[in-house]
C-alpha positions as CSV (number, residue, x, y, z in Angstrom):
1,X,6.0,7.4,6.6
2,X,9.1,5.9,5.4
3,X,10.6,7.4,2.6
4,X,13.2,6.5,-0.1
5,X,16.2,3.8,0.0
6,X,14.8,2.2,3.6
7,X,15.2,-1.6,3.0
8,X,11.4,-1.9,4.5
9,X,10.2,-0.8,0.7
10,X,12.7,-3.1,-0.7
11,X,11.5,-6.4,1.4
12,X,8.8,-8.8,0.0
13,X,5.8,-8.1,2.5
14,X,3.9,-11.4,4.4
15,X,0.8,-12.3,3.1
16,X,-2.3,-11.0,5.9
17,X,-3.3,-13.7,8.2
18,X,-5.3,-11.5,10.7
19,X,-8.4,-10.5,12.3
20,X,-11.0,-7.9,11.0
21,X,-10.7,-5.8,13.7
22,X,-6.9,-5.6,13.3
23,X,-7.4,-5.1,9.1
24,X,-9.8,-1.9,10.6
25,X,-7.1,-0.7,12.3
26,X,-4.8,-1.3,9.5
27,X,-7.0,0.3,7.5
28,X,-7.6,3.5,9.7
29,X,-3.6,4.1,9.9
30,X,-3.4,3.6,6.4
31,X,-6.1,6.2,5.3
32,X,-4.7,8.8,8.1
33,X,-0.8,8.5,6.6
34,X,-2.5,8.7,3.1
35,X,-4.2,11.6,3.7
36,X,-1.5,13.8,5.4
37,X,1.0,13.0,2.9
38,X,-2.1,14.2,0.7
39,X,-1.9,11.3,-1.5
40,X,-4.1,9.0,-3.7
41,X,-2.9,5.2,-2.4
42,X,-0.5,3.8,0.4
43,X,0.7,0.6,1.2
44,X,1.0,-0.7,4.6
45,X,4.9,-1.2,4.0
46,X,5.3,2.7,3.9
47,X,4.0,2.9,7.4
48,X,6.3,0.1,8.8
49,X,3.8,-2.8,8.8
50,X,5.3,-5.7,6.0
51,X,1.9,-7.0,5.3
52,X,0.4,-7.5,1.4
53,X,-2.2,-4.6,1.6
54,X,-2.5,-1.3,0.3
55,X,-5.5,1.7,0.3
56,X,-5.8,3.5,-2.8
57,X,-8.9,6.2,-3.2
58,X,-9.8,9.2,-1.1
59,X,-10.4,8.9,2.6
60,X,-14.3,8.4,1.6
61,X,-14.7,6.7,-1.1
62,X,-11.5,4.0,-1.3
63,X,-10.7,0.3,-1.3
64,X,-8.6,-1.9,0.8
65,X,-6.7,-4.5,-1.5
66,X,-5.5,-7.5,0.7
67,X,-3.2,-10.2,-0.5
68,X,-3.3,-8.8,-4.0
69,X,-1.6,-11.3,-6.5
70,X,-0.2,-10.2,-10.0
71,X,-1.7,-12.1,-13.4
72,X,0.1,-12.2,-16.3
73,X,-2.3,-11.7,-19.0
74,X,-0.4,-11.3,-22.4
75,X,3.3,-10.9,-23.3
76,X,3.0,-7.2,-23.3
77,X,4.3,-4.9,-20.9
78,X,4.1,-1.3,-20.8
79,X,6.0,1.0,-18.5
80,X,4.2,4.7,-17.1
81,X,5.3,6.9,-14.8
82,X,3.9,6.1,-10.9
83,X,3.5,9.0,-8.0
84,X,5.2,7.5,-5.0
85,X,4.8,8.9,-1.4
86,X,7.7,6.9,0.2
87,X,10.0,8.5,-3.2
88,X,9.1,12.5,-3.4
């Protein structure tokens, strides 16, 4: 897991270009750092990999986002409070 002020969490991550069976295994090492870390959501740039996808549920019931995009929908913007795993 990388944690806090690495320049890998700071770089814009590639968009995925590959197989299935490599997204699988993606996927596994995402789930197995997730739970661990005993979070709720990881993103493949916390475990070294600078590809656009992240997990987010529990190691059961989750989904795999790939190549998410933002959409502005409205000139409102709101700011919360976010749990990070790679910023305890």
């Amino acid at each position: 897991m990388i944690v806090t002020n690495k320049t890998e969490l700071r770089k814009q991550c590639d968009e995925w270009n590959g197989s299935i069976e490599e997204l699988k295994e993606i996927k596994e090492k995402l789930v197995s750092a997730m739970v661990e870390a005993k979070g709720v959501g990881i993103a493949a740039n916390q475990i070294g990999l600078p590809y656009r996808i992240f997990y987010v549920g529990d190691e059961e019931k989750g989904q795999l986002f790939v190549n998410p995009a933002r959409i502005k929908l409205g000139s409102s913007y709101k700011a919360d409070w976010e749990g990070c795993l790679s910023c305890p």
